[in-house]
matplotlib code that plots the C-alpha trace (Angstrom):
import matplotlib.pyplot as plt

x = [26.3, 23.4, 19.8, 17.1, 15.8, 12.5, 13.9, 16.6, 17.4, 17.1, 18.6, 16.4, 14.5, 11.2, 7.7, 4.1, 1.6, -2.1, -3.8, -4.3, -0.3, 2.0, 1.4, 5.1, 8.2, 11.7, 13.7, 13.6, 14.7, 16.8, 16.1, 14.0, 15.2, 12.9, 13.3, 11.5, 8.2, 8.2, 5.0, 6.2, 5.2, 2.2, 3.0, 2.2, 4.9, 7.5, 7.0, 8.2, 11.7, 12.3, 15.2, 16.3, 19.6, 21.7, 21.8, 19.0, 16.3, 12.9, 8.9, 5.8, 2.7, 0.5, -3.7, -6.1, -6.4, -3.8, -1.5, -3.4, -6.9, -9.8, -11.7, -13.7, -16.9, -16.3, -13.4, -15.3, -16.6, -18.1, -16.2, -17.8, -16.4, -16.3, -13.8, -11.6, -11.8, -10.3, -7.6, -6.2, -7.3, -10.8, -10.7, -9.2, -11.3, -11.0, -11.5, -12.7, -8.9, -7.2, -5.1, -5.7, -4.0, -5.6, -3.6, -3.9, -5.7, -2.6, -1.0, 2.2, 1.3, -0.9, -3.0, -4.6, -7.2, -8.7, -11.2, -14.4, -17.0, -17.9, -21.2, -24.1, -27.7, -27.4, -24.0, -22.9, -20.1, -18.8, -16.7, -16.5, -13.1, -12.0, -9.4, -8.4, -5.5, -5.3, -4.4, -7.2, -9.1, -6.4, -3.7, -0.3, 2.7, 5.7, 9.2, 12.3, 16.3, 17.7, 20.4, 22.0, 20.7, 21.7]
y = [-4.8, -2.1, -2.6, -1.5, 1.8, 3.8, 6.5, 4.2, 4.7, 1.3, -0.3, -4.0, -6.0, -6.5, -8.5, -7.8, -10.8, -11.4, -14.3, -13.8, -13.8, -10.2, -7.0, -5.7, -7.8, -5.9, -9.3, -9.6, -5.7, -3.6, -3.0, -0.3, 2.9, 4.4, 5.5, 3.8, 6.1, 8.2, 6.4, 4.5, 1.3, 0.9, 0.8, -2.9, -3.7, -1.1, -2.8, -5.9, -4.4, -3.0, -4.5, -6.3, -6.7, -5.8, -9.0, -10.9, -12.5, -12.5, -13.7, -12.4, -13.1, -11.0, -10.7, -10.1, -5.9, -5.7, -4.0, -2.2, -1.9, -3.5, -3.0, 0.1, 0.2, 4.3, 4.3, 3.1, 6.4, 7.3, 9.0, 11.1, 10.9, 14.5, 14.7, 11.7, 13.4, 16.8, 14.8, 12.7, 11.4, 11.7, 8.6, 6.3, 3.5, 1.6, -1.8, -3.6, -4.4, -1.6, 0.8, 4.8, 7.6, 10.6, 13.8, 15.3, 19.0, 20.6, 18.4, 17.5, 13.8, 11.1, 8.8, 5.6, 3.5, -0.1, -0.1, -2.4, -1.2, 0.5, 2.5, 1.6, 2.5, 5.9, 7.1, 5.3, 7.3, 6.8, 4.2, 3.0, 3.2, 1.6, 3.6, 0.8, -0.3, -3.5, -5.5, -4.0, -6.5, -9.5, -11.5, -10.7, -12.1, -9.6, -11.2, -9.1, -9.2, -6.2, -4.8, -1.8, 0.2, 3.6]
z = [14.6, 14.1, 15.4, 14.0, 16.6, 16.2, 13.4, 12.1, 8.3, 6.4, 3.5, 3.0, 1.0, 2.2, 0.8, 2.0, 0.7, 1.4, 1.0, -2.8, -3.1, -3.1, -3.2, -2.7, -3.0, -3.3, -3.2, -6.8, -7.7, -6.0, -1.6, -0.5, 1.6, 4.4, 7.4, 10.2, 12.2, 8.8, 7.5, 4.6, 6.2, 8.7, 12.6, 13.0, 10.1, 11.1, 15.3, 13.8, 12.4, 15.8, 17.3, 14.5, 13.4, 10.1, 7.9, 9.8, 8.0, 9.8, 8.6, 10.9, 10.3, 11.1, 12.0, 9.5, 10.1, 12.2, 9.8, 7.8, 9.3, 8.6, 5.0, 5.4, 2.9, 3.3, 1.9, -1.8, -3.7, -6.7, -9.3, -12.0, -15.5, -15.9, -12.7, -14.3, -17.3, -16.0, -14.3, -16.7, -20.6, -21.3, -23.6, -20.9, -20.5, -16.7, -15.7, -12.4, -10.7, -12.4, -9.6, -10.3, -9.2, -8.1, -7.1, -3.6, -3.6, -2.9, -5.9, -3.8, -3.8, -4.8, -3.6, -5.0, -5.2, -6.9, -9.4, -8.1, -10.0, -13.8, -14.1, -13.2, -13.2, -12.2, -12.4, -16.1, -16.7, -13.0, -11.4, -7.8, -6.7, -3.3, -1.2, 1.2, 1.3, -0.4, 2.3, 4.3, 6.8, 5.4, 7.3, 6.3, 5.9, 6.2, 5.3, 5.8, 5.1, 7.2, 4.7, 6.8, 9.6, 10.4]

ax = plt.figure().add_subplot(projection="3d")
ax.plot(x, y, z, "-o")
ax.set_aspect("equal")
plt.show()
């Protein structure tokens, strides 16, 4: 039967929850794909598949920041209208929880980020978006079913 190896190719169905419930669960669609040390999940997470086999269930839990940091108050900018404006509809109106996507300067990818905060006294037409990952500074509970492992 295969193990899972550092750059093993992987087939499984995996859930990432916080203490305020999931953030990604794939046992209810179809599995993810990834390829383990390629940065699709954080090293903490991807130490915990190592040596795992195909078909075996496993839950870790793991210590608050320990898989995806701790909560950095840098990572929460100010955004100007204008810039949302240029990047996406200018009559978009956003919301304190909502996720938005921001392309990358070379517009290859995206990243994301929450919305905390809408306006305020000196930057109205702004929102505060927080880049942290949302399981930032949080315990986590990672639950995996090893599909395949090539």
């Amino acid at each position: 039967m295969a193990t899972v190896q550092p750059g093993s190719f992987l087939t499984l169905h995996y859930r990432l929850a916080g203490p305020a419930g999931d953030i990604i669960n794939t046992f209810a669609d179809k599995p993810a794909t990834l390829t383990l040390g390629s940065g699709e999940l954080s090293p903490a997470v991807e130490e915990r598949l190592l040596g795992l086999e195909e078909g075996q269930r496993a839950t870790f839990e793991l210590a608050a920041g320990e898989a995806f940091g701790q909560h950095n108050p840098d990572m929460q900018q100010w955004v100007a209208r204008k810039l949302l404006n240029d990047l996406g509809d200018p009559d978009e109106r956003y919301a304190v929880g909502e996720v938005v996507e921001f392309a990358t300067p070379d517009g290859m990818a995206t990243y994301a980020g929450v919305v905390v905060q809408v306006g305020n006294a000196d930057s109205p037409n702004a929102i505060l978006v927080d880049f942290n990952h949302p399981l930032a500074g949080q315990p986590v509970t990672f639950e995996v079913h090893v599909i395949g492992a090539l």
